[in-house]
C-alpha positions in Angstrom: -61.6 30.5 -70.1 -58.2 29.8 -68.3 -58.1 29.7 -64.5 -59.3 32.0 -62.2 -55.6 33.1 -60.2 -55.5 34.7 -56.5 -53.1 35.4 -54.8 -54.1 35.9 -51.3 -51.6 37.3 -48.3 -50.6 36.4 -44.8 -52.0 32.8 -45.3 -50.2 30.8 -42.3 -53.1 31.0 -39.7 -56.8 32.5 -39.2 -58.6 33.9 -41.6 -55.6 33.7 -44.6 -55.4 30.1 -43.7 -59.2 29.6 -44.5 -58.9 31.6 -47.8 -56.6 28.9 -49.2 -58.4 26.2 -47.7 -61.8 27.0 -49.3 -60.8 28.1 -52.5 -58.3 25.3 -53.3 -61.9 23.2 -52.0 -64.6 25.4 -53.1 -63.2 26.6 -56.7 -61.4 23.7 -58.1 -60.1 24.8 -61.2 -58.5 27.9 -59.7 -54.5 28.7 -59.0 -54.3 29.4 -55.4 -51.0 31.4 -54.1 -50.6 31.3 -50.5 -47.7 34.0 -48.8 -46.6 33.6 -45.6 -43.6 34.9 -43.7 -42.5 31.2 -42.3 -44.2 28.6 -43.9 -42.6 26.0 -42.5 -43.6 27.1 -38.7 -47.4 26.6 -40.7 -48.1 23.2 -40.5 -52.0 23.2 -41.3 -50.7 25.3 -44.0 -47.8 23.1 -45.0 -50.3 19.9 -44.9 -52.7 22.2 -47.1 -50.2 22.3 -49.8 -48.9 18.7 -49.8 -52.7 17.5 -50.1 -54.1 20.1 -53.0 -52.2 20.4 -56.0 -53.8 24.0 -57.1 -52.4 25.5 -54.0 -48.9 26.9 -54.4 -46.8 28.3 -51.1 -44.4 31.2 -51.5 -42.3 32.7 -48.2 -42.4 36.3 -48.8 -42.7 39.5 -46.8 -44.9 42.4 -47.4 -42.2 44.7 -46.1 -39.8 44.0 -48.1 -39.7 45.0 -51.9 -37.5 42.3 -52.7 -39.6 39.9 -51.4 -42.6 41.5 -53.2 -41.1 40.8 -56.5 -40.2 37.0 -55.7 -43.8 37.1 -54.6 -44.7 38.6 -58.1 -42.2 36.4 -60.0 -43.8 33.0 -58.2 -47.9 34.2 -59.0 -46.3 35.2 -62.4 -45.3 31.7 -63.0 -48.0 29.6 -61.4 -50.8 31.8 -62.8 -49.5 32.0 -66.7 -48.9 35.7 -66.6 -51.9 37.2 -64.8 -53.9 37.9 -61.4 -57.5 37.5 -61.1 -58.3 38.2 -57.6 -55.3 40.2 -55.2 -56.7 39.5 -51.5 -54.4 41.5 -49.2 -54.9 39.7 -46.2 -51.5 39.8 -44.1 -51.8 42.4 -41.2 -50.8 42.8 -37.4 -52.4 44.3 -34.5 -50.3 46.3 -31.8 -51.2 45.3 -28.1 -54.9 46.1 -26.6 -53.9 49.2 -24.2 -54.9 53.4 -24.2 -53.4 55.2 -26.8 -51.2 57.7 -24.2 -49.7 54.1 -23.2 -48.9 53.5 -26.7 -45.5 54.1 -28.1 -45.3 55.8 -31.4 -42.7 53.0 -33.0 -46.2 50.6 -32.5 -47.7 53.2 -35.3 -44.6 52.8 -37.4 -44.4 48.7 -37.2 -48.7 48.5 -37.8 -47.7 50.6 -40.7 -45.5 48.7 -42.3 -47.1 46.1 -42.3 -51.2 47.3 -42.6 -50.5 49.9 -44.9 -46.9 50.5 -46.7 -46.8 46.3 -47.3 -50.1 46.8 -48.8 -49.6 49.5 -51.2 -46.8 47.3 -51.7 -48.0 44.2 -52.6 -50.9 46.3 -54.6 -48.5 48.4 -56.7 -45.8 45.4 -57.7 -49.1 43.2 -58.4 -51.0 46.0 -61.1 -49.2 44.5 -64.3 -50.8 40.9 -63.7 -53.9 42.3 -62.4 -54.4 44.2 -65.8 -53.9 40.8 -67.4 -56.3 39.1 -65.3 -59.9 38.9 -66.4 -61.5 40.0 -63.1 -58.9 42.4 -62.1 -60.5 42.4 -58.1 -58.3 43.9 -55.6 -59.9 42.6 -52.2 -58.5 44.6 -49.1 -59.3 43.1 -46.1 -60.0 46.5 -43.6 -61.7 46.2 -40.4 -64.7 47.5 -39.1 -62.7 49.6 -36.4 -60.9 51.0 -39.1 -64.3 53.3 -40.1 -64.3 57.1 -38.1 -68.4 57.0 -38.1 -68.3 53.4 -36.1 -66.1 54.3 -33.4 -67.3 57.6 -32.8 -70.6 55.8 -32.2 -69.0 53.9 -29.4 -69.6 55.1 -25.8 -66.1 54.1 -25.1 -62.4 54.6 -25.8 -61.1 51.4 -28.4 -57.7 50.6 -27.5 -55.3 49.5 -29.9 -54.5 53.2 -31.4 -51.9 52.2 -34.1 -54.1 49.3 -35.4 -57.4 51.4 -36.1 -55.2 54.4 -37.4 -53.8 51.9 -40.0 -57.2 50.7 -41.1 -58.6 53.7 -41.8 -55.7 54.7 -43.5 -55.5 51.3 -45.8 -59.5 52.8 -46.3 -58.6 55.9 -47.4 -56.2 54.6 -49.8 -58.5 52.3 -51.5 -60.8 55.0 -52.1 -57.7 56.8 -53.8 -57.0 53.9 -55.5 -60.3 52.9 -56.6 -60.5 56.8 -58.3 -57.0 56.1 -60.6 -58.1 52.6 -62.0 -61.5 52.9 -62.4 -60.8 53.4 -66.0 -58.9 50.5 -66.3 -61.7 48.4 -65.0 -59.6 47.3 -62.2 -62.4 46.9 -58.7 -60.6 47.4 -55.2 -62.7 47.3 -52.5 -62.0 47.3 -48.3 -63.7 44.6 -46.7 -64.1 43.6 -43.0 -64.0 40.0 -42.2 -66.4 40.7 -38.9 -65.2 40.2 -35.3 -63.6 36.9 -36.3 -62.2 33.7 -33.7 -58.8 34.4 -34.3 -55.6 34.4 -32.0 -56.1 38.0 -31.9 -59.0 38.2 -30.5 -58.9 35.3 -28.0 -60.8 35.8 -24.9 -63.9 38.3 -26.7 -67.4 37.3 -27.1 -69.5 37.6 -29.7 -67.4 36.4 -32.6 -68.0 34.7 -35.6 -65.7 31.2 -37.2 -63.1 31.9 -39.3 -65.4 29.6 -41.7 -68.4 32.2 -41.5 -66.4 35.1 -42.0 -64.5 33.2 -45.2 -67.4 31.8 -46.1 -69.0 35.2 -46.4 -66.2 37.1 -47.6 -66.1 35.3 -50.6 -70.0 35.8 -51.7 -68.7 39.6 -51.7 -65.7 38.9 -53.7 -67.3 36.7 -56.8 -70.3 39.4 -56.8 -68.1 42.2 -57.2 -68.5 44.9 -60.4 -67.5 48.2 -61.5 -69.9 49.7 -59.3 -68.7 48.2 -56.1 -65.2 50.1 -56.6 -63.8 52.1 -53.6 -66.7 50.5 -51.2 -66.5 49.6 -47.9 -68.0 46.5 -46.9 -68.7 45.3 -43.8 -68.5 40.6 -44.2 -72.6 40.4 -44.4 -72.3 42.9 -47.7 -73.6 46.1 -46.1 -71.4 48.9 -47.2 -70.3 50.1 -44.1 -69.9 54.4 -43.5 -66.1 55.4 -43.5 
């Protein structure tokens, strides 16, 4: 069996950062690829890659398709030709505030980024996935992103653009998850929890980066063809869209 190979997205802080820290720990026979916009303004990242030799840095852009395909061309090389596991991590979040305050070019930057650079990534990274021998496509959503949850909610969420654009990235990966199936290709949405991140400095009730990683990952290496197009909340519940 030759390596496992992920390639994992927006990887210079939070929870990206800890995808390329435990796996390069946690599975050491794997090819880690690490994207971030500005790698060199990362330096836990940067000191990540000079200490563990199966971790491999590329400085791409997931709005860019030029950059997509160096980012393609780079996993291409490092992983021999395929992709095991896609973790589409990189994302941004608009400011917290009611969504009459909100102006509408917030929904078109959260886009680009949330969804478009997903699809993106996704699309450019099929050919090695198809190669690969797990062929997992690991969306990471957010809870906030489901219509039945925030409905539920006695109040207004702020942050308009941001939920908007993970319910959309939901929606496609049920569309997705209908035109590979036959390929045997698994994408799944999965929300990392209500994480300790620089965006969410000052809440309560959050979990470590750590946990969330920690239990991200039991979901990922437990995934088969009968987990595609699910929504999973971190603790593997399947959470209603």
């Amino acid at each position: 069996m030759s390596p496992p190979v992920y390639l994992i997205t927006g990887v210079s802080r939070g929870i990206g950062l800890e995808w390329v820290d435990d796996l390069t720990k946690t599975v050491p026979d794997a090819v880690v690829i690490g994207v971030a916009r500005n790698p060199e303004k990362a330096p836990k990242l940067q000191e990540l890659a000079s200490s563990r030799k199966n971790l491999h840095i590329v400085k791409g852009d997931v709005t860019s398709t030029e950059s997509v395909e160096h980012i393609i061309a780079e996993t291409k090389k490092f992983g021999g030709g395929k992709l095991d596991y896609l973790i589409n991590n990189a994302a941004v979040v608009d400011p917290a505030r009611s969504i009459f305050d909100t102006p509408l070019e917030d929904y078109a930057s959260v886009f680009d980024i949330n969804v478009i650079g997903t699809i993106r990534m996704i699309l450019a990274a099929l050919p090695l996935l198809r190669a690969g021998s797990k062929k997992v496509i690991f969306n990471v959503s957010s809870f906030i992103g489901s219509n039945t949850w925030l409905l539920s909610q006695p109040d207004a969420i702020p942050m308009a653009p941001y939920c908007v654009s993970k319910a959309a990235l939901n929606m496609f990966n049920s569309k997705l998850a209908k035109e590979v199936e036959k390929e045997g290709i698994i994408t799944v949405s999965v929300s990392p929890g209500y994480v300790d991140t620089d965006m969410n400095k000052g809440s309560t009730g959050m979990i470590t980066v750590q946990e969330s990683v920690t239990a991200q990952k039991t979901i990922l290496h437990k995934l088969t063809t009968a987990d595609n197009g699910k929504f999973y909340s971190h603790d593997g519940d399947v959470i209603p869209f």
